[in-house]
N, C-alpha and C positions, 0 to 999 in steps of 0.2 A: 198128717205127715209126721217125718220121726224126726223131723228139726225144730227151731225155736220159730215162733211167729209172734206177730205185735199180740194175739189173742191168748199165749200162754204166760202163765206164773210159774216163777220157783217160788221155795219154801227157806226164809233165811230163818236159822235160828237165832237165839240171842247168845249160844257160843260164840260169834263168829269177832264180836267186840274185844274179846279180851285172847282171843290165838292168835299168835303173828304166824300160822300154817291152817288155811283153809282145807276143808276135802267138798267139794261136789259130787253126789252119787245120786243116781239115777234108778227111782224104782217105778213100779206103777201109779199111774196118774191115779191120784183121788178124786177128778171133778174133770169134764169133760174142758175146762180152762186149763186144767195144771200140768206141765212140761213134762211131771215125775222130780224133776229134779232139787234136791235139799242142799243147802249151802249150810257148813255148819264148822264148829272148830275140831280142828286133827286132836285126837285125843282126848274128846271135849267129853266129861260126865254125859247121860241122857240131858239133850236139851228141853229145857222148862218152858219156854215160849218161842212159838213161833209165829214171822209174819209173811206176809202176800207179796210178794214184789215184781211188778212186771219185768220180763224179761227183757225187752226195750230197755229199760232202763240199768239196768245189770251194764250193755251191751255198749251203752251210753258210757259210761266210767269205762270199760275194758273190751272195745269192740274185737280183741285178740280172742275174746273165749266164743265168739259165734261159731265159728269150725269145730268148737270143741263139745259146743253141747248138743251135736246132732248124733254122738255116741249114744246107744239103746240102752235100754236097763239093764239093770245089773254093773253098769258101768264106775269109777270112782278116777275122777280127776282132784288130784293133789295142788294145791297153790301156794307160794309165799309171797302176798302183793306187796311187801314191801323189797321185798330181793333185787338185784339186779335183772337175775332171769326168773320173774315167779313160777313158771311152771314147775314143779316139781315130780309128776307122775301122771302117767295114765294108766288107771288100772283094769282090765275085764275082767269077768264077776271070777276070774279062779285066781285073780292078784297077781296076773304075770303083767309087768309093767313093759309097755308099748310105745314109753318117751324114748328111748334112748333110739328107736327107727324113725322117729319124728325130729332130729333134736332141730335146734335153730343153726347149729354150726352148717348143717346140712342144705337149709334151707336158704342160711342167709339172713334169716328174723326169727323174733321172739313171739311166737303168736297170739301169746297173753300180755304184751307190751301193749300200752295206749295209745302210744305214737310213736314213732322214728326215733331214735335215739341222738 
């Protein structure tokens, strides 16, 4: 399937500690476990290490980004979890940003929020 399940992994790097702006991008899976998807810092040098982190657990802290990582590869979602609204982008592989048809004023919520406000 092209959504997240209890059996898939992302890839965190260890940019992701010291960016207050995340990017999630979606390429192809390396291991018939792995989602594709890399969580790492906007702007961030090449990262030096990365870890395993089921995706369950991701979804656990920010159950707002399930809808968001059933996006295909190529795909790059922008975040600032510390913001009031983190989402900041969603990008398709040619970088046209697709938040501003999605926004929450629209919907009503913040889909990257943890809980009700």
């Amino acid at each position: 399937s092209n959504g997240a399940d209890a059996r898939t992994f992302l890839m965190v790097s260890d940019s992701t500690r010291s960016h207050a702006r995340l990017a999630l991008h979606r390429t192809p899976p390396a291991a018939p476990d792995d989602s594709g998807w890399r969580m790492l810092g906007l702007d961030s040098d090449e990262p030096t290490a990365w870890r395993r982190v089921p995706i369950t657990e991701v979804l656990r802290d920010r159950p707002g980004l399930y809808d968001l990582l059933r996006f295909p590869e190529g795909w790059t979602i922008e975040i600032e979890p510390s913001a009031p609204a983190p989402l900041r982008a969603v990008l398709d592989p040619s970088a046209t940003d697709h938040w501003s048809s999605m926004r929450p004023e629209d919907t009503g919520h913040d889909p990257t929020r943890s809980r009700p406000a």
